[in-house]
N, C-alpha and C positions, 0 to 999 in steps of 0.2 A: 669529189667522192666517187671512189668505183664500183657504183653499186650492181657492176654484174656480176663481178669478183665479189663483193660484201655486198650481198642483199641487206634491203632492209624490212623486217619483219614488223608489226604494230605490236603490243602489248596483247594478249588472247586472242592472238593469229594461232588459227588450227593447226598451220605446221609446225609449231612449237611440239606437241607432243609427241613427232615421230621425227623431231631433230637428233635425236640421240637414241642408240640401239639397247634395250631393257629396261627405259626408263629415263624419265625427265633426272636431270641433272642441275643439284642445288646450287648456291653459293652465299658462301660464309663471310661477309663484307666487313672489314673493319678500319680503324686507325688510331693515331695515337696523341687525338686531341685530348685537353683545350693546350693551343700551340701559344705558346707566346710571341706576341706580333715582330718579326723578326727573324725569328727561327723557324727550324722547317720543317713539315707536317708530311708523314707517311700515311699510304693507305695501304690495306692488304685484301687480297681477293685467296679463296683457296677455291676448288671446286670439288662438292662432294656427288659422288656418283652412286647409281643403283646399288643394291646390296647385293646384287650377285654379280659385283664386277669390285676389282681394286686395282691402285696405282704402284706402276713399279716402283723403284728407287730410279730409274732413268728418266720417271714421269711416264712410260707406256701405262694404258689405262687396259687391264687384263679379262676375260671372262672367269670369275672365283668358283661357280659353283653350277656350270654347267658339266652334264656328263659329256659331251659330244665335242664343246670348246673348252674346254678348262685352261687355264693361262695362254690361249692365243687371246692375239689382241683383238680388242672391240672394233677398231679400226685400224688395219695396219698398214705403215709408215710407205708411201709409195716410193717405188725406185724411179723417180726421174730427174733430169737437171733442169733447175728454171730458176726465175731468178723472183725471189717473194719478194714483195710492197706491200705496203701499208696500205688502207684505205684510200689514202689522201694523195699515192703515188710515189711515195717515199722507199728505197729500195730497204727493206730489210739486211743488213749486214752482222749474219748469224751463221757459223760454221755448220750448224744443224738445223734446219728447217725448221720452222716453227708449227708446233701444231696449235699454237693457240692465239688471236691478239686479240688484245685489251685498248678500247677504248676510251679512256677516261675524259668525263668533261665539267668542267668550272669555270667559274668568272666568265663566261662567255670565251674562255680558251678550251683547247682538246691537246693531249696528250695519249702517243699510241707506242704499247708496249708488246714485244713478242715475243710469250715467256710457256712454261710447259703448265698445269692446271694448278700452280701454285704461286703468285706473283706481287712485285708490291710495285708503288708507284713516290719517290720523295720530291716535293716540291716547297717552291720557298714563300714566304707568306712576306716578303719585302714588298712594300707599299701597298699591301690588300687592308683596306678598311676595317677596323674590328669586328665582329659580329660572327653569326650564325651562319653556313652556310651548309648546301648539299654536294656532295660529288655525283655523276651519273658513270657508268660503266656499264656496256655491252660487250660482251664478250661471244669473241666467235670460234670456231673449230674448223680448220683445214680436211677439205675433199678433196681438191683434185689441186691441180696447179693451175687452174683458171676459176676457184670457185670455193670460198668460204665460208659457213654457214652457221649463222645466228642462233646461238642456246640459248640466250636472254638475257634480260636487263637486269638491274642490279644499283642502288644508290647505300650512300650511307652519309650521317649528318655530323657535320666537326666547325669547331668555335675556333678563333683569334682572339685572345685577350690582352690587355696591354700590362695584366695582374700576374707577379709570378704564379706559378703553379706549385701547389706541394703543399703536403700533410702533415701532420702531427701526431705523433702515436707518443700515450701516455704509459711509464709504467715503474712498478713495483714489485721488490721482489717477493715474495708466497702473497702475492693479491688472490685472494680465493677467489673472486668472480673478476677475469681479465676483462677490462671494458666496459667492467660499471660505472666508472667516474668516481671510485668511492674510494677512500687511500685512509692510509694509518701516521697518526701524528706522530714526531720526530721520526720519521723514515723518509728516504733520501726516494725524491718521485725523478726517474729519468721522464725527461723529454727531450723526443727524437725527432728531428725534423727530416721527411724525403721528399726532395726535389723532383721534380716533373720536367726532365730536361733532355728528352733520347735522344734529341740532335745534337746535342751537346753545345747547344748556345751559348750557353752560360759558364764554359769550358774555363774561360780565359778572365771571367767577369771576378771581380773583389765584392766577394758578399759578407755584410754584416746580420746579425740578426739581432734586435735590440727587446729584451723579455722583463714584462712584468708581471709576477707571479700572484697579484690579488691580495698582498697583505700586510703591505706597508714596510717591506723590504729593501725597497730599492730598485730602481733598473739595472739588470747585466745587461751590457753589449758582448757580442761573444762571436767569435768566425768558425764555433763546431758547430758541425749539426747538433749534436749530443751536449744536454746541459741536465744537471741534477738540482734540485730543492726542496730542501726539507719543511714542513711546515710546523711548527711549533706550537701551534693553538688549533683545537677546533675548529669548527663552521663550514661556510659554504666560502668558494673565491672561485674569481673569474682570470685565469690565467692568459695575457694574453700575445703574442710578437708580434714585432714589424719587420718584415726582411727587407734591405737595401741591397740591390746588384748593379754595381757599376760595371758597364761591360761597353768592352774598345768600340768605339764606332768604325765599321769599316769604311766610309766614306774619305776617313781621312788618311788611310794608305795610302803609299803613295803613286803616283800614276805614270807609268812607264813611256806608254804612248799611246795616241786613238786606236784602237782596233777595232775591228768586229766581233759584237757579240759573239762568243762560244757557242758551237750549236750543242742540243742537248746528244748525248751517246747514245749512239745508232740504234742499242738493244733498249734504249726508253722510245724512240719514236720519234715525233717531231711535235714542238710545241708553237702552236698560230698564236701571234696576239694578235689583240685589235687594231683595228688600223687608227687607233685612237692616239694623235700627237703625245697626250698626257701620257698615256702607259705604255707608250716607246722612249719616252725622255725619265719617268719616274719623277717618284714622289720627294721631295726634302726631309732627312731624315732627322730623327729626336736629338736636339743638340743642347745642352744645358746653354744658359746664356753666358757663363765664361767661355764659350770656345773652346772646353779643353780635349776634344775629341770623345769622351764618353758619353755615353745611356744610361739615364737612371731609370730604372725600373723597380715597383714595389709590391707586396702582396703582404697581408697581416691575417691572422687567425686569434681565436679567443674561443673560451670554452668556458661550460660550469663544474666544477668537482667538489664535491665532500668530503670533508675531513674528519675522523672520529679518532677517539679515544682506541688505541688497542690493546690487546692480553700484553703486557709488555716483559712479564718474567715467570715462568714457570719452574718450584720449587716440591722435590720430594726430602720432605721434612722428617718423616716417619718411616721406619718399615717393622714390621714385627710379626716374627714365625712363629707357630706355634702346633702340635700334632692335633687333632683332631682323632680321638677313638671311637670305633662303632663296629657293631658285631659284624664280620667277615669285609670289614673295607675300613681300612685307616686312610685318612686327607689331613695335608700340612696344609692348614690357614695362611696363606701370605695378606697382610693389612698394607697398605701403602700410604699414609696419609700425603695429599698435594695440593699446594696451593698454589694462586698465581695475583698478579698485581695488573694493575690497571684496569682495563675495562672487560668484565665477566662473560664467559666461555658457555653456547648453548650445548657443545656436544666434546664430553672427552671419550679418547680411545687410547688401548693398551697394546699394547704387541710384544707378545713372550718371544724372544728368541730362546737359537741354542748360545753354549758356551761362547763360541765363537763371534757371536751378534750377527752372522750372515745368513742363518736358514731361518726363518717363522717358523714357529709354531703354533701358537695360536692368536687370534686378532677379537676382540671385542669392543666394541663402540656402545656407547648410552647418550642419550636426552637427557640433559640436568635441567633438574626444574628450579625455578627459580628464587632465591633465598638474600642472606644478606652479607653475608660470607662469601669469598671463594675459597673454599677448604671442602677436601671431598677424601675419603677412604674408598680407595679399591681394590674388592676381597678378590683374590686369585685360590684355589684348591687346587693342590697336586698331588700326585699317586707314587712320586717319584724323589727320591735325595740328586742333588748334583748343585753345578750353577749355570746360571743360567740371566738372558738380559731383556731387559725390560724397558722399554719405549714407550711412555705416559706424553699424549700430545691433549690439548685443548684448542678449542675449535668454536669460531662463530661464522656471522654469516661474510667478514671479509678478512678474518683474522684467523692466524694461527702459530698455538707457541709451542713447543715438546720440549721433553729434557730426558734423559736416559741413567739408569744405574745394572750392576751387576747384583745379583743375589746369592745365596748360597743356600741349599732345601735341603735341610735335614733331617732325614727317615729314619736315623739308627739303621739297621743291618738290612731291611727287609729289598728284595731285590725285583722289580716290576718294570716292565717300559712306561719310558717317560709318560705321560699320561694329563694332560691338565682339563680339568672335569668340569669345570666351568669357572666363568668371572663375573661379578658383579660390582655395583656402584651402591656404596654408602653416603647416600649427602648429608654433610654437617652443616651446609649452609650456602647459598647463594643467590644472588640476583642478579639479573641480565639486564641492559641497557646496549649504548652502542659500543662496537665490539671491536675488534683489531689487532694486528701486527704481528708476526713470528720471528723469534727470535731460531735462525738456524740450528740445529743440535752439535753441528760440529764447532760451532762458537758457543758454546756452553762450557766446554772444559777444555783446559789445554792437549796438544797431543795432537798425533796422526787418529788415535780412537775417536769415534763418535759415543762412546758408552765410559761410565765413568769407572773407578776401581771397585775389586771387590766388594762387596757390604754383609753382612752376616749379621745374624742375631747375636752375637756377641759384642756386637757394637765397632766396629771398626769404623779408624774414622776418614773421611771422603774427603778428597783434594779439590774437587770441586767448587769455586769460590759460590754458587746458588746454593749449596750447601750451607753457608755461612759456620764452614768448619765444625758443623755438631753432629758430635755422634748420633747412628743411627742403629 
């Protein structure tokens, strides 16, 4: 080690705080474990600097918000010819002089990298023991061409598992609360699976994934990530998979001639092992006992979710206009009567549009208190003749169903802007229990429309099959 060239500094050595001009200089340590034993583990260093200094795009580290230096550099780049090394003696071979090298130390090896104040480091985790480990990184800053100087230490902690890696994410389409684990019967639940694989180990690997979904359905085995199941009965279920990755062993490539190990690339440094016989010969890798040159590797997940009863059909059964007179302000009464099926709704809301169904007008929401019925009248008052559409949704705490019609408000002659004066909620009946499901609005009636045909007090009659064909 060259430690006249790289000093070596203790941890709350006083020169630390005048190693860098305006201020100690952070860093942001990461990587991209838990790695699967086999494949291979990144780390990333960045270095965050004073707030009155920032990094070029070339990596020059600038002064931001001084009056006297404002974008010279904090250190700038010396003009001489020499030839950089690594701590260890190693020539640096880098077109552009390095203002920075990195350290890195594990397993009782070191790895040195010469990179600008943003850097990673990939290594392979072949024949490393499963477990917990730490990295250490020091990182230094280039002074002169005989002298490089310690900004500080730096670790960060990463696992080897012998278990794939990878998530589960559950889902449903209008789930009111995403990620409660609570879902609506006869609706199709995706489950997605995402692999944890950035080095791409498992690139070339034959993966199954074999799911049981908690309720006496059967096993699928399946090679998507992406699988749907509906569940059919209430309750609680424990959904659960097992993944299988067959993946080629490299061991049984085939082998050209003896050579010498590959050294690692110039711009990563050089890596020491032990002078340990063992970990110069390596370890015997995972063979199943037929010989057939693959890796089995596995990883399984299981969860608890709930399943309830949802709003499963929302219907406007009624509508009935009628004028309202009163001295100096006439209001046409709209009635809406609505019902819905399955499991009972704590909050409906209305939304008047215009003609067209694309602008609001006006929006009202209520709390239904609870009854035995789902049947509810909702009184709308308007100042104004025309047509106009109407969006009636029902709502619980993981359910949601809407249905939409067209109206038509007859004023006789009187001529006023549109004007709707308030809405209200009539319950005729209802009671709450567990609650669920939406049916989309645009799968209500046929057609490019999300809203259904005219309807008028005259009774016309709606194409609508939740209509069940009766005039309204």
């Amino acid at each position: 080690w060259n430690n006249k060239m790289y000093p070596v500094w203790k941890e709350g050595d006083a020169r630390y705080k005048e190693a860098w001009k305006g201020g100690r200089v952070t860093f942001n340590v990461g990587n991209d474990s838990p790695t699967l034993t086999g494949a291979k583990v990144t780390f990333t260093i960045e270095l965050e600097f004073p707030k009155n200094q920032k990094v070029m795009p070339d990596g020059d580290v600038v002064w931001a918000e001084d009056c006297h230096h404002e974008s010279e550099p904090v250190y700038p780049a010396p003009n001489v010819d020499w030839e950089a090394v690594f701590p260890d003696g190693t020539p640096i071979k880098k077109d552009k002089k390095p203002a920075y090298v990195f350290v890195w130390k594990t397993w009782g090896q070191y790895w040195q990298v010469a990179d600008g104040p943003s850097s990673s480091l990939t290594i392979s985790t072949d024949d490393i023991p499963l477990g917990s480990y730490v990295v250490d990184i020091v990182i230094y800053h280039f002074r002169s061409k005989e002298k490089f100087i310690p900004l500080g230490y730096a670790s960060t902690q990463f696992s080897i598992t012998d278990q794939i890696p990878f998530a589960v994410s559950l889902d449903q389409v209008n789930d009111i609360v995403a990620g409660d684990m609570r879902f609506v019967q006869n609706r199709a639940i995706a489950f997605t699976i995402s692999l944890h694989d950035p080095s791409g180990y498992l690139s070339n690997a034959d993966i199954t994934f074999n799911w049981d979904f908690g309720d006496e359905s059967g096993a699928l085995i399946s090679r998507e990530l992406t699988v749907t199941h509906t569940y059919v009965s209430t309750g609680h279920f424990k959904p659960q998979v097992v993944i299988q990755a067959m993946i080629p062993d490299r061991a049984c490539d085939p082998i050209e001639s003896p050579t010498k190990a590959p050294a690692p690339p110039a711009d990563q440094g050089t890596t020491v092992l032990p002078a340990d016989s063992e970990a110069q010969t390596g370890l015997v890798a995972d063979k199943p006992s037929d010989d057939d040159c693959v890796i089995y590797r596995y990883g399984s997940f299981c969860t608890g979710i709930e399943v309830c009863e949802g709003i499963e059909k929302v219907e406007i059964v009624q509508m009935s206009n009628a004028l309202m007179v009163a001295p100096h302000l006439d209001k046409n009464v709209l009635d809406i009567t609505v019902t819905c099926q399955g499991s009972l709704p704590k909050e409906v809301c209305s939304v008047i549009l215009d003609a067209q169904c694309l602008k609001p007008i006006h929006t009202v929401c209520n709390m239904v208190e609870p009854s035995g019925d789902c049947q509810l009248v909702l009184r709308h008052f308007f100042n104004d003749s025309g047509v106009y559409c109407i969006n009636v949704s029902m709502a619980n705490d993981v359910s949601l169903a809407a249905t939409s019609a067209k109206v038509n408000v007859d004023m006789g002659m009187q001529q006023k802007p549109p004007n709707i004066q308030e809405s209200c909620v009539v319950c005729l009946g209802l009671t709450v229990w567990c609650i669920f499901s939406v049916v989309p609005v645009s799968d209500l009636c046929s057609g490019a429309s999300v809203f259904w045909n005219l309807l008028n007090r005259r009774g016309a009659v709606d194409n609508c099959p939740l209509l069940q064909e009766r005039p309204v």
